[in-house]
Structures are given as C-alpha cells and as structure tokens.
C-alpha positions in Angstrom: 224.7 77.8 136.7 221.3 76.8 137.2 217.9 78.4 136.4 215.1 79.4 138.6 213.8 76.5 140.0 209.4 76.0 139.2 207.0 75.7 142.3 205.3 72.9 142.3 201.5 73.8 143.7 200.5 73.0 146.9 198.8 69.4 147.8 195.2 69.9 147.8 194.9 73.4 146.0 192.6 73.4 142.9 193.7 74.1 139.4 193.9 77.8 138.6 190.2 78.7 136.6 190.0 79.5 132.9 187.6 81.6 131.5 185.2 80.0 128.7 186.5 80.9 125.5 189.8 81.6 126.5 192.5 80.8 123.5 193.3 77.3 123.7 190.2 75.7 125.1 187.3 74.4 123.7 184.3 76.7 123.1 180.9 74.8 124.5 178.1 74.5 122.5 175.2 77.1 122.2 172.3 76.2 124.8 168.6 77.1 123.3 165.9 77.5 125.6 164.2 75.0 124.5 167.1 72.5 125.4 167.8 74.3 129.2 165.2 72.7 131.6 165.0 75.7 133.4 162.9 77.1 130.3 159.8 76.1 130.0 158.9 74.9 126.4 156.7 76.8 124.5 153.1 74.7 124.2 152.3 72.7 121.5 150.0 74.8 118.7 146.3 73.8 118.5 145.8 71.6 115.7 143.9 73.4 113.1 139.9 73.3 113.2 138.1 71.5 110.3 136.3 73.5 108.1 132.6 72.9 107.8 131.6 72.6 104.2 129.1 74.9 102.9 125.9 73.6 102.1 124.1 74.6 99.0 121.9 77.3 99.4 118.9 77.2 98.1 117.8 80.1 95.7 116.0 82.6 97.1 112.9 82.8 95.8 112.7 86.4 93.0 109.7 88.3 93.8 108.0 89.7 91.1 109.7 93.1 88.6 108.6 95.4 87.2 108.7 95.9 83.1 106.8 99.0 82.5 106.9 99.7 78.4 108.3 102.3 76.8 106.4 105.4 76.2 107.0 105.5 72.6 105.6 101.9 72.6 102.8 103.1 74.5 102.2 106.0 72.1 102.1 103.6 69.2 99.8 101.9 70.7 97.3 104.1 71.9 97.4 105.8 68.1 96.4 102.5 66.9 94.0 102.3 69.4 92.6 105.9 68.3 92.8 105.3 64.7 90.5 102.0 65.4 88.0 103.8 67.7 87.4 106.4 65.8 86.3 103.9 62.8 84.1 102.1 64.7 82.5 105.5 66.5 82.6 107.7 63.7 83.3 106.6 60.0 81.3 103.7 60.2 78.3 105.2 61.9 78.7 108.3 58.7 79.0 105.7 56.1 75.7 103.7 58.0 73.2 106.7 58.1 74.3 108.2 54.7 73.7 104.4 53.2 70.6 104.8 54.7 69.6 108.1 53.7 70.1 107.5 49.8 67.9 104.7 50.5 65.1 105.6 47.3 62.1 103.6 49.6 63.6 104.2 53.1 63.0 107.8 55.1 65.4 108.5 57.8 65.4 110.7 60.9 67.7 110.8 63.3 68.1 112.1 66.6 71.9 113.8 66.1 73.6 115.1 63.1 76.3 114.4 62.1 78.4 116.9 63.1 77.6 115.9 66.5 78.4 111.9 65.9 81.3 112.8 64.8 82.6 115.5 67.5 81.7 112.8 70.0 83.3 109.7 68.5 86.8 111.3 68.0 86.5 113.0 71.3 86.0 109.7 72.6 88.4 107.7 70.9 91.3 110.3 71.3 90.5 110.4 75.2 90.6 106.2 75.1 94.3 106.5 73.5 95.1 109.3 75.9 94.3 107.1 78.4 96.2 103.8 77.6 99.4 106.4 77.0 99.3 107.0 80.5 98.3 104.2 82.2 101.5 103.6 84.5 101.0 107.2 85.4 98.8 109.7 87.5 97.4 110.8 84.7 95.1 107.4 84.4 92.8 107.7 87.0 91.6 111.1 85.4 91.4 110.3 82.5 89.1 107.2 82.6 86.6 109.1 85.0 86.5 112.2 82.1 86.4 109.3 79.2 83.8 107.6 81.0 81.6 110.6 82.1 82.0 111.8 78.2 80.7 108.5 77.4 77.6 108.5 79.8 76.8 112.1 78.8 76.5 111.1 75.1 74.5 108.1 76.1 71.8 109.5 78.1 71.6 112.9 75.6 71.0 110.0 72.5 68.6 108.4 75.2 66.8 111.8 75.2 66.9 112.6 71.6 63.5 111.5 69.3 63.1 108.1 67.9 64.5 106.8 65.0 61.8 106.6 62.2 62.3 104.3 59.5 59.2 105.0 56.4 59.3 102.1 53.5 56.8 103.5 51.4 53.7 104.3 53.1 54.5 102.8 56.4 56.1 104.4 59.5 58.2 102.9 61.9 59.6 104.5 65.2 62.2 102.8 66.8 62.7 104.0 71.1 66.0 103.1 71.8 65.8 105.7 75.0 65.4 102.9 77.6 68.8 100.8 76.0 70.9 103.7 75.7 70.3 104.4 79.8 71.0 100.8 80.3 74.1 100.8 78.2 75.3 104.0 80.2 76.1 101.7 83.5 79.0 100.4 81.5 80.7 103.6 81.4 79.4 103.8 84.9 81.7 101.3 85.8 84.4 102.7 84.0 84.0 105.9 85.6 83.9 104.1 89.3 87.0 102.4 89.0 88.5 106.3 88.1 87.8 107.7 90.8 89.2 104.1 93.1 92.5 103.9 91.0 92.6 107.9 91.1 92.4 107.9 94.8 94.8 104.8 95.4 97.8 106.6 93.3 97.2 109.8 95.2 97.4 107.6 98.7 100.3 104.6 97.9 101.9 105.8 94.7 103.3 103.3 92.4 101.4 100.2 94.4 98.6 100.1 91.4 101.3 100.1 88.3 103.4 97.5 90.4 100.7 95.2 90.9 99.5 96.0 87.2 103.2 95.5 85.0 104.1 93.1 87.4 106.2 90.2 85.7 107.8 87.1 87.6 111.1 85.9 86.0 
C-alpha cells in the first residue's frame, strides 16, 4: 500500500516566507540608529571652552574708619583734664595771692576775691572736661561757644577791675594789666568762633565733623 505521494513545488515559484524570529531561524542582530544610514548621527559635542585664569586682583584700596573711644575712656579723661584745670585756675592762683599777702614788706590788692577766682576757675575747668566728654557728639559745638564766652567774660571783667598794687615798704607800684587781659580775650574768641562753625556743621551734615575728626586709616 503506498502513502500519499509529496508535491513537489512548481518550477519558478518562490520559497514560502518565514517570519523573523520564527522558531528555527536565526534572530538578526539589533540595528541602532546610529548604525541605520537612514538616521542621521547625532553631531559631535563642542569641545569644552578653556577657562581663562583669574588674574590677581588687586586690593581695593580701604578708606579710612572710624574708632570713636569709649565714653568711659572719654570720662576719664576729661576728669583728668578737670582735676588739672582746676589746679592751674584755681589752687595755684589761691596759694599765689595768699603767699603774697603774708608777705611782711609786700601790700597787696587785688582786683577779685577769692571767692570769685575760684567760682570762675572750676566753672571753667568743669565746662573744659564737659566738653572733651562730648566731643564726638552734638553736645560739642555748645559747649565750646558757652566755655569760651565764660572765658571772655572773666577776661574782660579782670580787664575792668583796678590795678594790681604791689607796696615794698614805702613805695607803691600799680601794675594795668587791663589792655593784656582784652588782648588775651581773642583766644577764647577763637574758641568761641569755631562753636558756633562746628555747631552749625553737625546741625547741617551730621556725623561728617566726628568722621573727619576720629578718622583712622588701617
């Protein structure tokens, strides 16, 4: 008995197609799109820009700061500055005229007593040390135009007081110190002028006077 008999294919037909992948053939490789020439490839990337080395800058040039002292430091020293005006004005001027006075050949008058040297002389010397205490504040233009003008008051009312007289023995001496005194008042003057300028400059550009004054370059 025989079996059923194969056709053989037709002359000239093609091969029947397999599908890729099917089981029993071989799987092609993976195609990227950078290997299909279809695909453009993706540019090249820039090469990296050099970096420009910094140059040493130079060092900005530091203005001028600021250091104003303490006020306890400032307190100390306008005491001290009290303590030594008020020798010169007052104890050594007491001590001078009572030296004199016990003289046993030498008369004295004075123009002023003493109470009044002595009223003066601490009122100026506690008025100078008020005023170096607040010198880096508003406070200093005032107070040198009142120290001042206290000063030129006492000046001209010595000027206007009697002379000195001096007696050894039988001889009299007067001594007119009126025309000094009014020429020593223009130094006050001064003082009192330069009030009024630093009083009117704080009122107008605050702080400009005390940073010009504790100005300190580093």
């Amino acid at each position: 008995m025989s079996g059923p008999v194969e056709e053989a294919p037709a002359p000239g037909a093609a091969p029947p197609t397999v599908p890729l992948g099917a089981y029993g053939t071989p799987t092609p490789p993976p195609t990227y799109p950078s290997e299909d020439p279809s695909v453009p490839a993706p540019p090249p990337p820039a090469p990296p820009e050099p970096r420009a080395t910094p140059r040493p800058s130079a060092a900005a040039p530091r203005g001028p700061t600021v250091r104003i002292p303490s006020l306890a430091r400032r307190v100390v020293v306008g005491s001290l500055l009290t303590l030594v005006l008020i020798f010169f004005l007052v104890v050594l001027p007491l001590a001078l005229l009572s030296r004199l006075e016990h003289l046993p050949t030498v008369s004295l008058t004075f123009p002023v007593t003493r109470t009044e040297v002595a009223a003066y002389g601490t009122a100026l010397a506690v008025l100078y040390g008020l005023r170096s205490v607040g010198r880096p504040t508003l406070a200093f233009g005032p107070l040198s135009v009142l120290v001042s003008g206290l000063g030129i008051a006492y000046l001209l009312f010595l000027a206007q007081a009697p002379p000195l007289t001096v007696g050894v023995r039988d001889i009299s001496l007067s001594l007119g110190i009126g025309p000094w005194l009014v020429l020593l008042a223009l130094v006050p003057l001064f003082g009192l002028l330069a009030g009024l300028v630093a009083t009117v400059e704080d009122l107008a550009r605050p702080g400009e006077r005390v940073r010009a004054e504790y100005a300190r370059r580093l």
